[in-house]
gemmi code that builds the backbone of each chain (N, CA, C; Angstrom):
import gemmi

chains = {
    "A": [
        ("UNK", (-10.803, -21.384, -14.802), (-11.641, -21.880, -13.704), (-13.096, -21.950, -14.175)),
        ("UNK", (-13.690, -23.022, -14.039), (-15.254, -23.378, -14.685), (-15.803, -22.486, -13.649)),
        ("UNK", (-17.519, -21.761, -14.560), (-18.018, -20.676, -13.810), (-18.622, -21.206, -12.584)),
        ("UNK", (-18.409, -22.611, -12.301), (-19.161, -23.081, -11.241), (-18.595, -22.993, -9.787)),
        ("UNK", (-16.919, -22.987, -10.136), (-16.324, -23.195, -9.045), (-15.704, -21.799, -8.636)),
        ("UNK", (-16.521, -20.829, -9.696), (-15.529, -19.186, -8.882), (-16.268, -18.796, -7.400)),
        ("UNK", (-15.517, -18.459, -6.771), (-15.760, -18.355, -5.241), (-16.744, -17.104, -5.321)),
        ("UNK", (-17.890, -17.186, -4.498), (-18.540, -16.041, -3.872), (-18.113, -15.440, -2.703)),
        ("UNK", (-17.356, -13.715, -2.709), (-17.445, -13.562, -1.646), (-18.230, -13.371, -0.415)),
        ("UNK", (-18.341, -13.946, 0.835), (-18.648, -13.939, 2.108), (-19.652, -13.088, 2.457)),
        ("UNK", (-19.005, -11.660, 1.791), (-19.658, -10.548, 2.883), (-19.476, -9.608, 2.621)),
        ("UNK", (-19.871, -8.179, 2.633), (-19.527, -7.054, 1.892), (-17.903, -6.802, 2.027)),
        ("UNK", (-17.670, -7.279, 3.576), (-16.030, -6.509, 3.721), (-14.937, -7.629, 2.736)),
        ("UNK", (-15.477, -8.451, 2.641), (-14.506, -9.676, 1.488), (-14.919, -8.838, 0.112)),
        ("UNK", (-15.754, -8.603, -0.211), (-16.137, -7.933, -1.366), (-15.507, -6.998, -1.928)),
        ("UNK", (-15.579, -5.638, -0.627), (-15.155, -4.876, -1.106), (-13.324, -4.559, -1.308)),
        ("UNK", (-13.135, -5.678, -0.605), (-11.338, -6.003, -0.483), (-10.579, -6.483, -1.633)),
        ("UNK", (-11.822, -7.004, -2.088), (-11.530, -7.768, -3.655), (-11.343, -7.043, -4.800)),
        ("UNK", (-12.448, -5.903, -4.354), (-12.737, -4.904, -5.207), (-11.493, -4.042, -5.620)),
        ("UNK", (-10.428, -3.615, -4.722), (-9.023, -3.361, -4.042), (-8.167, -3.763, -4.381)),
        ("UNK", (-7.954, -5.133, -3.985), (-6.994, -5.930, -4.339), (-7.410, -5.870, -6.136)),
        ("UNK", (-8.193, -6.158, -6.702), (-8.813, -6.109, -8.167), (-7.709, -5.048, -8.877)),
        ("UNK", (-8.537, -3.594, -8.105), (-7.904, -2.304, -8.897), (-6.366, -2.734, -8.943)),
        ("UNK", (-5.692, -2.976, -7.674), (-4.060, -3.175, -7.376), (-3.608, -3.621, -8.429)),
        ("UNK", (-4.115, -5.031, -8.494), (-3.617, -5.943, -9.673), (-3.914, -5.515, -10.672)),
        ("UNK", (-4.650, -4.735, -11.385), (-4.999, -4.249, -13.531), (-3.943, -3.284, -12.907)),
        ("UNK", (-3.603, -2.754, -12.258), (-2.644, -1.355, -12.039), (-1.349, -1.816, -12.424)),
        ("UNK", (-1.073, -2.928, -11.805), (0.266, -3.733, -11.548), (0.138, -4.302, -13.151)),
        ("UNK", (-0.812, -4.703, -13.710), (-1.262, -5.592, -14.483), (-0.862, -4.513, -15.790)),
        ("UNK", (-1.683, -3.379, -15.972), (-1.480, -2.008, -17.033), (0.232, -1.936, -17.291)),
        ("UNK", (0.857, -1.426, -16.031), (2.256, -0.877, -16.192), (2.608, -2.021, -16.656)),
        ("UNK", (2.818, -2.855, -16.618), (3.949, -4.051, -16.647), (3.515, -4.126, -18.608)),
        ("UNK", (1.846, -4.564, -18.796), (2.097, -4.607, -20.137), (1.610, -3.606, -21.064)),
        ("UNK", (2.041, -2.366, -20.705), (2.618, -1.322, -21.637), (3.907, -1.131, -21.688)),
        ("UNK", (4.739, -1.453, -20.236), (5.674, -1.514, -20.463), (6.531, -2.361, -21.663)),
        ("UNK", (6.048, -3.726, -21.210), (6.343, -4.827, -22.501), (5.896, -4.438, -24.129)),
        ("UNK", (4.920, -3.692, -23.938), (4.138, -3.423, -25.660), (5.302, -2.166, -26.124)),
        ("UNK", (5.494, -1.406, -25.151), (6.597, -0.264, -25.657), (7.913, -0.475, -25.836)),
        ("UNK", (8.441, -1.811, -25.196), (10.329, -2.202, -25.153), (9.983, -2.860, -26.914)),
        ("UNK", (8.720, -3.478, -27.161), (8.682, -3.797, -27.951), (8.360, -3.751, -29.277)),
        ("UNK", (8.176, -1.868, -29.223), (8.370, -1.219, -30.338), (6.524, -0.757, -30.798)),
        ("UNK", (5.404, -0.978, -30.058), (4.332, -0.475, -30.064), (4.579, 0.951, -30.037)),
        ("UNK", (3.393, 1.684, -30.966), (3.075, 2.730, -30.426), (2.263, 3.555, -29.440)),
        ("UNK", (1.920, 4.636, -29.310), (1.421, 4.934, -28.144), (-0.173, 4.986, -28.697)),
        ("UNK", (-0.553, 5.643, -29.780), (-1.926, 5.228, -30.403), (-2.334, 3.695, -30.221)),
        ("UNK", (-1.286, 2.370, -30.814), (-1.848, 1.307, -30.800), (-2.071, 0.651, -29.494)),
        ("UNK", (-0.847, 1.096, -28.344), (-1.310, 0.712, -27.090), (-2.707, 1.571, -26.100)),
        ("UNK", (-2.883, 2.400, -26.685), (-4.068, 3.591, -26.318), (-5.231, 2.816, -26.709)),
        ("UNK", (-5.515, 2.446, -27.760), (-6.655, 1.639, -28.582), (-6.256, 0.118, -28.161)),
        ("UNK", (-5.407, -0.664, -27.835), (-5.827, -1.535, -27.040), (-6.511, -1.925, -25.899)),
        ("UNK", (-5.903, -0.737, -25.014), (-6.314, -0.521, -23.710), (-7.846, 0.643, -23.407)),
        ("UNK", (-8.189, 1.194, -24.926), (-9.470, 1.584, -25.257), (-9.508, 2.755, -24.442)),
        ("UNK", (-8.235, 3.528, -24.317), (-7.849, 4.774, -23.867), (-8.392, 5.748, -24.478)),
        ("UNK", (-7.791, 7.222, -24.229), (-6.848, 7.606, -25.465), (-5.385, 8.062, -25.502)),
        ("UNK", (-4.735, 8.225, -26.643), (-3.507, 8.274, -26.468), (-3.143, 9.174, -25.340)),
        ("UNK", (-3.337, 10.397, -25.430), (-2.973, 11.224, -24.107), (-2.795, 10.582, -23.137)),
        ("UNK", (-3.970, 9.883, -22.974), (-4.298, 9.365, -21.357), (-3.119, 8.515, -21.092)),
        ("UNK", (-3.091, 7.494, -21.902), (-2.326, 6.289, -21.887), (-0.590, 7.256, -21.628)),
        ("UNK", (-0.134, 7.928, -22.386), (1.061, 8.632, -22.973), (1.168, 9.753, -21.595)),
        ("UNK", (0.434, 10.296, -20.612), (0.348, 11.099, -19.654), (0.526, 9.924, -18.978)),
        ("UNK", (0.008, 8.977, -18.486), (0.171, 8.012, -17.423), (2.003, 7.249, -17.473)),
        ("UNK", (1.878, 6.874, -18.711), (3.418, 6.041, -18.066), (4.871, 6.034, -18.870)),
        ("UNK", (4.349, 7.615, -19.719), (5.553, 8.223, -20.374), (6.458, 8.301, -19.529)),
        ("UNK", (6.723, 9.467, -18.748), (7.838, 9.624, -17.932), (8.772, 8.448, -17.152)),
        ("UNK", (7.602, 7.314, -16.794), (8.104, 6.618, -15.587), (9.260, 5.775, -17.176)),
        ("UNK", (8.624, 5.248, -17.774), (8.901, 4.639, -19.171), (10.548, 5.066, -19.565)),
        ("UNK", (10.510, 6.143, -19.637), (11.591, 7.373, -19.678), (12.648, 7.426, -19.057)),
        ("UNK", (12.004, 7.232, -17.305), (12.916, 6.972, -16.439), (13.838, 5.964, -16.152)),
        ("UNK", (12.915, 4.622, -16.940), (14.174, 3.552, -16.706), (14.596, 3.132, -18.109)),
        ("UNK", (14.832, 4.165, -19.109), (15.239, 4.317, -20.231), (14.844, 3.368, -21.166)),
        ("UNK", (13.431, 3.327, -21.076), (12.944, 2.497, -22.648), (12.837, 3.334, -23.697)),
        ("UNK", (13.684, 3.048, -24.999), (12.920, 3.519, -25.980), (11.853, 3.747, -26.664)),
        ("UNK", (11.312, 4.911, -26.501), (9.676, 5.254, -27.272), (10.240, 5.782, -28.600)),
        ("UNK", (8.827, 5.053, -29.158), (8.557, 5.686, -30.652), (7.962, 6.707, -30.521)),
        ("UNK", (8.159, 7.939, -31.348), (7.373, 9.061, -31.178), (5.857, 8.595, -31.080)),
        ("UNK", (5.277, 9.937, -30.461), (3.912, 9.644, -30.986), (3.463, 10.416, -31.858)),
        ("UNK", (2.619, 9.579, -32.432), (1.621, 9.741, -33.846), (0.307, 10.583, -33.993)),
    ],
    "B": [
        ("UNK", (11.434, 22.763, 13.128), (10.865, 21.547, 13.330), (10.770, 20.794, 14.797)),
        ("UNK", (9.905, 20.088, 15.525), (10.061, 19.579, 16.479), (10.027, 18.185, 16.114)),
        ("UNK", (10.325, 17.268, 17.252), (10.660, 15.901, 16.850), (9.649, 14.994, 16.348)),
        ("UNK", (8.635, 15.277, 16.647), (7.338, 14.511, 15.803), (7.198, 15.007, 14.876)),
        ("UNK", (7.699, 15.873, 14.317), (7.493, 16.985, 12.859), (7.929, 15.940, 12.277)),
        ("UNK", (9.781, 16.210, 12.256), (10.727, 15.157, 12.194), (10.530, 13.561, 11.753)),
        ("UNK", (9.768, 13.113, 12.622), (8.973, 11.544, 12.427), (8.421, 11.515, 11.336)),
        ("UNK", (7.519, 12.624, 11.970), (6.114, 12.246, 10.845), (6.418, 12.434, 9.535)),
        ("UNK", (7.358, 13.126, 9.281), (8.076, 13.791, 7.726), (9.004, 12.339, 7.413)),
        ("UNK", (9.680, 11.505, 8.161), (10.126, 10.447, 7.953), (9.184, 9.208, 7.608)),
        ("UNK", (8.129, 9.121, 7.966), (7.199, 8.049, 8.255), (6.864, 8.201, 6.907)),
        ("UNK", (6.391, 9.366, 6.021), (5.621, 9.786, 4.633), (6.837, 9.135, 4.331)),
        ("UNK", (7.974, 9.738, 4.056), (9.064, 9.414, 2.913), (9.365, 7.831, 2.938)),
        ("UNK", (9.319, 7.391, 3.819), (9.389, 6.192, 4.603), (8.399, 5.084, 3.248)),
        ("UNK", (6.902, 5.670, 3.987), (5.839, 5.228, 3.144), (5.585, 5.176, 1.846)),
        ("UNK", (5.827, 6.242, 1.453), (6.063, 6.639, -0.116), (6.841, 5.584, -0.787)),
        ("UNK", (7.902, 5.251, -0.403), (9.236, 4.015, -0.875), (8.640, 3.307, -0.760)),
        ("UNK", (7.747, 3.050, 0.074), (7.292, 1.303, 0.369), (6.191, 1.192, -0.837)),
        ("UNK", (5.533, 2.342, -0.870), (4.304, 2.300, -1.509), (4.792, 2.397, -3.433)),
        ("UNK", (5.992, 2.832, -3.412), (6.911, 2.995, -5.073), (6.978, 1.519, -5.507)),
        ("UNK", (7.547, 0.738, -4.077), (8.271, -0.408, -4.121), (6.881, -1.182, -4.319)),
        ("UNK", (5.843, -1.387, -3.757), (4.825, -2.401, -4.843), (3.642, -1.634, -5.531)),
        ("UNK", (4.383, -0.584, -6.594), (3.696, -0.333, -7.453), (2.619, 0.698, -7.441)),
        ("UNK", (1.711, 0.788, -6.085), (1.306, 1.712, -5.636), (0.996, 3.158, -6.012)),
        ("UNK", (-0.193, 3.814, -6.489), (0.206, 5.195, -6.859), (0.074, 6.122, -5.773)),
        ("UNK", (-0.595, 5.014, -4.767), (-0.816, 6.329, -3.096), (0.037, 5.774, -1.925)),
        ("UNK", (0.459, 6.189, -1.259), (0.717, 6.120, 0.164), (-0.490, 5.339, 0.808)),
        ("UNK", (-0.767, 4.514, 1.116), (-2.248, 4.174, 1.962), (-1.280, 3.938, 3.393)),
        ("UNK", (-2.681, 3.410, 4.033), (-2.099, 3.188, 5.704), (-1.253, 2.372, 6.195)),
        ("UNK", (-1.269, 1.116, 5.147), (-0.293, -0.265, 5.415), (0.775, 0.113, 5.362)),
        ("UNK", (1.337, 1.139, 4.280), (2.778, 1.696, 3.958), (3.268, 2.574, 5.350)),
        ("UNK", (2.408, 3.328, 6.108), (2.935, 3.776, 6.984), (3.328, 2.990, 8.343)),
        ("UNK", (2.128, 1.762, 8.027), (2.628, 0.741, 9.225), (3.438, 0.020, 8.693)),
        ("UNK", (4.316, -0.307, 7.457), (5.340, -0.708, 7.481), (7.041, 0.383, 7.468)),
        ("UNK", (6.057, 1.608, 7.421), (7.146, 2.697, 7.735), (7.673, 2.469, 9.178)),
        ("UNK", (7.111, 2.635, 9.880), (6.426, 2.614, 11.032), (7.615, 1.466, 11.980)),
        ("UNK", (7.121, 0.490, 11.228), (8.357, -0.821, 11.429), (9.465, -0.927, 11.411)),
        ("UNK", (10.037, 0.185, 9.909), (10.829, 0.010, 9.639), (12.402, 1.006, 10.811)),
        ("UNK", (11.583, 2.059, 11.499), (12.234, 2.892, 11.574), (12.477, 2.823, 13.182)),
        ("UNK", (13.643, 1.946, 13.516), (13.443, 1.648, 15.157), (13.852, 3.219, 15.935)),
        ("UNK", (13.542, 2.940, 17.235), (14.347, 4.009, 18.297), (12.734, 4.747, 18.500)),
        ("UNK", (11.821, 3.949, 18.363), (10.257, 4.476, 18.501), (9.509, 3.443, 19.486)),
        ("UNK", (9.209, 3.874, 20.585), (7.896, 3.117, 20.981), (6.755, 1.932, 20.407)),
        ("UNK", (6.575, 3.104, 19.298), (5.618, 2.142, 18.513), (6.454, 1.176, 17.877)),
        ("UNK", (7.345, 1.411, 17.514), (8.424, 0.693, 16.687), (8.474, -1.129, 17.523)),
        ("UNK", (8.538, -0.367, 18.614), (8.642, -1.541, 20.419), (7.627, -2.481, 20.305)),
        ("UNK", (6.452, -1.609, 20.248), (5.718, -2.321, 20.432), (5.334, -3.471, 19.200)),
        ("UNK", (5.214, -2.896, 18.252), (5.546, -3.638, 16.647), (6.044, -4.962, 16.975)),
        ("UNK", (7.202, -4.810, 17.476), (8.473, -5.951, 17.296), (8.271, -6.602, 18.681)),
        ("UNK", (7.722, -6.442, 19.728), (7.173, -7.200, 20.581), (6.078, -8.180, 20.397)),
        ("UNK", (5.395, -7.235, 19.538), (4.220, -8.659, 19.299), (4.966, -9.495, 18.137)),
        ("UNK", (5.622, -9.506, 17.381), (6.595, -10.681, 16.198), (6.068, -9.818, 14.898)),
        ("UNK", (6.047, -8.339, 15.359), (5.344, -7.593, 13.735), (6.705, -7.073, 13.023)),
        ("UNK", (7.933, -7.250, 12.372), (8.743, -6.857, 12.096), (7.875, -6.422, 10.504)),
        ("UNK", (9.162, -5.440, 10.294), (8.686, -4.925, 9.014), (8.391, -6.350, 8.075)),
        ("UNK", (9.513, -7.448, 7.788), (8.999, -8.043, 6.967), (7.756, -9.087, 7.260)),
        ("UNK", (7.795, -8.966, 8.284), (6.771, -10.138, 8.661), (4.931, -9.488, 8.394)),
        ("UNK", (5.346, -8.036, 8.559), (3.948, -7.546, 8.193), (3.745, -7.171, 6.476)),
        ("UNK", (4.991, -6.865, 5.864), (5.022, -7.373, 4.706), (4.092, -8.602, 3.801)),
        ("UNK", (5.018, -9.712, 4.391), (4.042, -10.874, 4.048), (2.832, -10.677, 4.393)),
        ("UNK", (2.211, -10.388, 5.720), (0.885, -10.585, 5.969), (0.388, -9.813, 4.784)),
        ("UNK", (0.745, -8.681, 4.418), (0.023, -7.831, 3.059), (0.014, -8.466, 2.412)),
        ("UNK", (0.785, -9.497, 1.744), (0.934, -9.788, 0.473), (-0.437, -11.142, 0.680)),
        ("UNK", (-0.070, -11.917, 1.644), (-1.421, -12.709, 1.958), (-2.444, -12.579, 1.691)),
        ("UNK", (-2.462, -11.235, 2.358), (-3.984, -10.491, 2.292), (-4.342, -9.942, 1.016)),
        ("UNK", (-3.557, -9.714, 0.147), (-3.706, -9.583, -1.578), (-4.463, -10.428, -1.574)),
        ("UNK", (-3.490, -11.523, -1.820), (-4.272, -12.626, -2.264), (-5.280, -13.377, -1.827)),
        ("UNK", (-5.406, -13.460, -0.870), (-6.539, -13.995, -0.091), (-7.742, -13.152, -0.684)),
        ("UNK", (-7.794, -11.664, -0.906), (-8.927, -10.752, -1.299), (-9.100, -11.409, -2.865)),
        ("UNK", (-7.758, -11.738, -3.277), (-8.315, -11.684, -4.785), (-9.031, -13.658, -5.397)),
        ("UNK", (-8.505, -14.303, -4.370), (-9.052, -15.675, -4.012), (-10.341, -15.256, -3.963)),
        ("UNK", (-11.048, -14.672, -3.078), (-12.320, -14.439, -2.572), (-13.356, -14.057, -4.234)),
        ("UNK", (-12.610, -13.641, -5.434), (-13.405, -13.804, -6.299), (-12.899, -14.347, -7.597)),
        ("UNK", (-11.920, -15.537, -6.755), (-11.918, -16.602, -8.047), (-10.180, -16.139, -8.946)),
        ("UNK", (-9.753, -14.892, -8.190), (-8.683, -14.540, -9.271), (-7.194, -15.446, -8.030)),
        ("UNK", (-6.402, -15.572, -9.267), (-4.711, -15.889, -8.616), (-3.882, -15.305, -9.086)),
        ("UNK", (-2.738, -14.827, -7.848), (-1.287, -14.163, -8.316), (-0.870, -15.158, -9.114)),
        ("UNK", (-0.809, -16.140, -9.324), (0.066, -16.978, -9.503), (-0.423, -17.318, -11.431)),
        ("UNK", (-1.548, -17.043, -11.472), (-2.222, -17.312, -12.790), (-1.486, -15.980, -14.093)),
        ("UNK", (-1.205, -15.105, -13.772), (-0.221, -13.935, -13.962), (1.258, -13.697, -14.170)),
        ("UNK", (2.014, -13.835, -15.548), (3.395, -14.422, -15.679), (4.157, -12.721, -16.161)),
        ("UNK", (3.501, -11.552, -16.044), (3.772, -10.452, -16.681), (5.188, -10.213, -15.848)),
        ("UNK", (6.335, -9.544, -16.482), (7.035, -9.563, -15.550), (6.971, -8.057, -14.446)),
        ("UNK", (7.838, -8.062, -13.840), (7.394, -6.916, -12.547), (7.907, -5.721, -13.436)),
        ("UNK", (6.805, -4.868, -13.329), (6.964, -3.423, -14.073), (8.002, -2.531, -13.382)),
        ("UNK", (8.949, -1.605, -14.141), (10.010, -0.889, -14.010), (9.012, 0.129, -13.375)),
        ("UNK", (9.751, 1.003, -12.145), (8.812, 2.190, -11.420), (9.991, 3.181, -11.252)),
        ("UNK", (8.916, 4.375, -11.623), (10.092, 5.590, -11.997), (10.106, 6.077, -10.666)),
        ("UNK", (11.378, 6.215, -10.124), (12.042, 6.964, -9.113), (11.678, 7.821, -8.441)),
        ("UNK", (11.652, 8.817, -9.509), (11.317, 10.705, -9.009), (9.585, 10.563, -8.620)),
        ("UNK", (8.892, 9.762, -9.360), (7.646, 10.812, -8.972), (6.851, 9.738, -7.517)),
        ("UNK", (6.946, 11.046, -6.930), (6.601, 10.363, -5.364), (4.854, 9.781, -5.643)),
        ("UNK", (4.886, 9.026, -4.470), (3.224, 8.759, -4.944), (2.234, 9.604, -3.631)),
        ("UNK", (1.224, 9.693, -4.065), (0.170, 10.741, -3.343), (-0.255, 10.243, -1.869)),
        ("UNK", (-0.572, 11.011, -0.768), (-1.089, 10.417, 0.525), (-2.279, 10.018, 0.283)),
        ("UNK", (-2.703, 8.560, -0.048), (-3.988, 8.040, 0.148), (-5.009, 8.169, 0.973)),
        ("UNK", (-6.165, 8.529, 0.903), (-6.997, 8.180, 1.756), (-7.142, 7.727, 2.804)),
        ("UNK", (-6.630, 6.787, 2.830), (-6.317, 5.456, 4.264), (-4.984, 6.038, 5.010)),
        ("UNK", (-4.087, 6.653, 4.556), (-3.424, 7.524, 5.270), (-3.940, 8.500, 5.811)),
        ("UNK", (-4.436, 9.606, 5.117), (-5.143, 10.605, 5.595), (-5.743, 10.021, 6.800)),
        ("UNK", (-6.543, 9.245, 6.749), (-7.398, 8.687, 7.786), (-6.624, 8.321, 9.181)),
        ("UNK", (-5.826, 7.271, 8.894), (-5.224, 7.405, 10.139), (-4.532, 8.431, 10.794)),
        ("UNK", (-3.618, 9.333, 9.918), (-3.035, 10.333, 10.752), (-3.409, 11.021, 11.597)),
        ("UNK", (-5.063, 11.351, 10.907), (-5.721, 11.825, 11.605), (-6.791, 11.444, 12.462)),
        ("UNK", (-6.684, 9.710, 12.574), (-6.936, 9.331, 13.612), (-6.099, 9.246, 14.948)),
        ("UNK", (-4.873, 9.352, 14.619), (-3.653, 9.205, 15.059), (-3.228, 10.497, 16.152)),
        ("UNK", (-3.978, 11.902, 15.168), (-4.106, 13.335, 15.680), (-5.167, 12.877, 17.153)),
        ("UNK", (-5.975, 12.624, 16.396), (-7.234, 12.678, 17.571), (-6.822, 11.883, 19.042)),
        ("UNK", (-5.641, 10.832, 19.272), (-5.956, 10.332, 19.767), (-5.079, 10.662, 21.108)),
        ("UNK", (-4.573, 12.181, 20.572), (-3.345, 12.380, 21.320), (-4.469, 13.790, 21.788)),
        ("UNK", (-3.836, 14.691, 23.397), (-4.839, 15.210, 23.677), (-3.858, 16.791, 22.915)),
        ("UNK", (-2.958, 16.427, 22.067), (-2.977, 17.904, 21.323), (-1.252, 17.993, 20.721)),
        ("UNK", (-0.646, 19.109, 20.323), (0.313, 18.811, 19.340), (1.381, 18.211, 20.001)),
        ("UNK", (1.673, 18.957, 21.742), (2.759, 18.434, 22.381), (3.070, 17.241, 23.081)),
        ("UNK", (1.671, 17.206, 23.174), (1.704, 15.307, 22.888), (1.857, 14.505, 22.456)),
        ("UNK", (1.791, 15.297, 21.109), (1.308, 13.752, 19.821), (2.996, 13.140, 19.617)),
        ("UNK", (3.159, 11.532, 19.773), (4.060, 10.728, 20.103), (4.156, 10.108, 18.894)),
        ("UNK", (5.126, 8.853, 18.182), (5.157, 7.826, 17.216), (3.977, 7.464, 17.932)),
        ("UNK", (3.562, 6.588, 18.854), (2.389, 5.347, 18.952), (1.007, 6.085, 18.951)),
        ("UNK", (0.693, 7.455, 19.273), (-0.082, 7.753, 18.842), (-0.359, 7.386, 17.121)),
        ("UNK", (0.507, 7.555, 16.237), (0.133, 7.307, 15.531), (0.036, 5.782, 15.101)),
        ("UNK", (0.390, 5.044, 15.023), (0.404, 3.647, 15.182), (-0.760, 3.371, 15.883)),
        ("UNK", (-1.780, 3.780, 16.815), (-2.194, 4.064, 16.989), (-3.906, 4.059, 16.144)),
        ("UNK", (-3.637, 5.778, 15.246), (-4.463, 5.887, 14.250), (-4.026, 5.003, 13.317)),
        ("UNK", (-3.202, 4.354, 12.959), (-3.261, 3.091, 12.150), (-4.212, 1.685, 11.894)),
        ("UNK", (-3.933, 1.331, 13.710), (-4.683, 0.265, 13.823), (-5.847, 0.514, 14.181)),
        ("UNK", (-6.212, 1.844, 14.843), (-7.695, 2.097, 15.460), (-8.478, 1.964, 13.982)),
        ("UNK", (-8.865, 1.016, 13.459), (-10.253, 0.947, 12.420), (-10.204, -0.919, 12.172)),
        ("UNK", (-11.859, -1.442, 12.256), (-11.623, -2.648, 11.723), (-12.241, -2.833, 10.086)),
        ("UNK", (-12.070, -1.833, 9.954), (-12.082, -1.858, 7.928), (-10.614, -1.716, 7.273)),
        ("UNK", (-10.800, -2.223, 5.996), (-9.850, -2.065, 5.612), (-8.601, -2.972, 5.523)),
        ("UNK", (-7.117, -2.790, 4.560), (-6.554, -3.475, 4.348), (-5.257, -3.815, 5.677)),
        ("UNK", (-5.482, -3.079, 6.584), (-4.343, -3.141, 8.083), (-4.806, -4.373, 8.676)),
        ("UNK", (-6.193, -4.500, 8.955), (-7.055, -5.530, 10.280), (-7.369, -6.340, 9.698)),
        ("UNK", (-7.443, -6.158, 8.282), (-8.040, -7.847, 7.250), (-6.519, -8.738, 7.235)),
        ("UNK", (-5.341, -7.779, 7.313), (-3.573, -8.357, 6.683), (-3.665, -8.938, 8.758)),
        ("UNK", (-3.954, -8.355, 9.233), (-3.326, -8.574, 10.854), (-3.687, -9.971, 11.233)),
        ("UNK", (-5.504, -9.717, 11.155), (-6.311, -10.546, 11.138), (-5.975, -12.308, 10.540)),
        ("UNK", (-5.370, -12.057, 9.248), (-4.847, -13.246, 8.701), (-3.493, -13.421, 8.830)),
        ("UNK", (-3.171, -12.576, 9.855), (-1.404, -13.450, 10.328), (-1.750, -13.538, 12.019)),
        ("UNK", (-2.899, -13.676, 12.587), (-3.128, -14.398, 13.493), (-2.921, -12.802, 14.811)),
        ("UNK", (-2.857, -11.822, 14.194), (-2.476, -10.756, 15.619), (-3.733, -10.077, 15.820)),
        ("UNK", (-3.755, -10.133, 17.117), (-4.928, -9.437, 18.255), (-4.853, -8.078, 18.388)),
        ("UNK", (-5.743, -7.392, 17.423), (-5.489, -6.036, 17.298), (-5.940, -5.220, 18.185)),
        ("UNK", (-7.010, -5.628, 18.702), (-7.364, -5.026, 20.384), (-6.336, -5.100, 21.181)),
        ("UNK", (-5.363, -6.228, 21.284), (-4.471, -6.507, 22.058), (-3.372, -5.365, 21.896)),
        ("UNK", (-3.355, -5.081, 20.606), (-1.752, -4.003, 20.039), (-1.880, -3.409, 20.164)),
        ("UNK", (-3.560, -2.559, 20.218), (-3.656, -1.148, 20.279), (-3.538, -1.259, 21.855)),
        ("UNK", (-3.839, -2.197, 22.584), (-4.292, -2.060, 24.629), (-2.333, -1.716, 24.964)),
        ("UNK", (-1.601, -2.817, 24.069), (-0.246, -2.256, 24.513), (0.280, -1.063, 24.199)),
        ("UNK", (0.040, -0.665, 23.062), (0.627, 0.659, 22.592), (-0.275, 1.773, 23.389)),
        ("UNK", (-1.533, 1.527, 24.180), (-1.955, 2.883, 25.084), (-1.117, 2.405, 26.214)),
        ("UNK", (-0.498, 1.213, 26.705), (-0.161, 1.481, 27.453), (1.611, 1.585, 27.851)),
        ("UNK", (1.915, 1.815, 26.319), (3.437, 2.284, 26.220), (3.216, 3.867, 26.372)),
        ("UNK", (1.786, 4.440, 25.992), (1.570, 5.850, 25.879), (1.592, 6.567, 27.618)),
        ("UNK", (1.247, 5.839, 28.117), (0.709, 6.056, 29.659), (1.986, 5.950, 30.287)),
        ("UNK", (2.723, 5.653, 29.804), (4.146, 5.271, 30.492), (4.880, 6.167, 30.007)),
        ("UNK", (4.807, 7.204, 28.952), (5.492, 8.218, 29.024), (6.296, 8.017, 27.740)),
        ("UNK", (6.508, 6.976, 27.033), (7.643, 6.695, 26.243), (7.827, 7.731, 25.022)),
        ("UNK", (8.932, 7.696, 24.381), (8.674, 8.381, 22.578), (8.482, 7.459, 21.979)),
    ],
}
model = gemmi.Model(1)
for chain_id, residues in chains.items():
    chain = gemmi.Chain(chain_id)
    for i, (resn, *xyz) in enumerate(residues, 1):
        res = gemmi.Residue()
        res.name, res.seqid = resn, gemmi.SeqId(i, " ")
        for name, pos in zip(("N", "CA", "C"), xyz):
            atom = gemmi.Atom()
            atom.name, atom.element = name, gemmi.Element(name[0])
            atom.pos, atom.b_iso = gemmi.Position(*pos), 0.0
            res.add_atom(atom)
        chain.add_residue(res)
    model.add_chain(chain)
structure = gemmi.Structure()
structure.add_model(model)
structure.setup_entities()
């Protein structure tokens, strides 16, 4: 979208909804592609340093769930 | 336990699922008003489905209201091909803020424990015009002064 035509929101309450909806979506946006970087044989360092984490962080957040619907992880490094 | 114990312990677990089911790491308030929906043999439940608010229909209005917020600065669902992330089961997600808030708007609005009813809380749901409940209502066309005027006056009438 050319920078001319991105919408300004309205008003603080459009703003701050955006702001919301924003977080929702990188949330929705994170799981889905770590999920994909890990079915696909990434590690947890290289997805940590993509996402400009650190490993812990990254490896505490969506180990278990990861786990739960039985993707294979590579150890971590 | 008494029977609003009962509810209200249903309404969380209720919420929690809804809130697993899109991804969600909290419970917020929308999840309980689609708890809320989901769980007939309630007043509020009545009143819900009287005005045309069925669980899925307030569903969509959320999902609208996503997008409509994320329109407002230029972003689209639709621009986004990732596929839908796997969500682990066991770990429940936390009572949000916006929950907190209503329940305990929901508390307040009842004059104490042996009172407090389902539409009371439904109730503290809709009583606020911030937020993601009255922006989703708002854009599926429902009169939220109007829902809350019926649900005090399903309260006045005695109902559960």
């Amino acid at each position: 979208m050319p920078a001319e035509d991105v919408p300004v929101p309205e008003g603080p309450a459009d703003a701050l909804a955006a702001v919301v909806a924003l977080r929702r979506l990188a949330d929705q946006l994170e799981d889905a592609a770590v999920e994909q970087a890990m079915r696909a044989g990434w590690s947890w360092p290289d997805v940590a340093e993509a996402l400009g984490v650190t490993r812990q962080a990254v490896h505490k957040k969506h180990a278990k769930r990861l786990i739960a619907v039985g993707v294979t992880l590579r150890r971590r490094q | 336990m008494s029977a609003i114990d009962h509810y209200i312990n249903a309404i969380l677990e209720q919420g929690a699922a809804e809130a697993r089911e899109d991804g969600s790491a909290a419970t917020e308030a929308h999840h309980l008003l689609l708890a809320i929906a989901d769980d007939d043999g309630s007043a509020a439940h009545r009143v819900l489905t009287a005005a045309g608010l069925g669980r899925q229909t307030i569903r969509n209005a959320l999902d609208r209201e996503f997008e409509h917020s994320l329109n407002a600065v230029g972003v689209s669902l639709a621009s986004f091909g990732l596929p839908k992330p796997s969500r682990d089961p066991k770990r429940p997600p936390k009572v949000g803020a916006s929950a907190r808030l209503a329940l305990e708007r929901g508390f307040a609005a009842s004059t104490g424990k042996k009172d407090l009813r389902p539409t009371h809380l439904l109730l503290g749901i809709l009583n606020t015009g911030i937020g993601t409940v009255p922006r989703a209502l708002t854009l599926a066309g429902i009169d939220r002064a109007d829902l809350m005027a019926r649900a005090r006056e399903t309260l006045a009438s005695g109902n559960w």
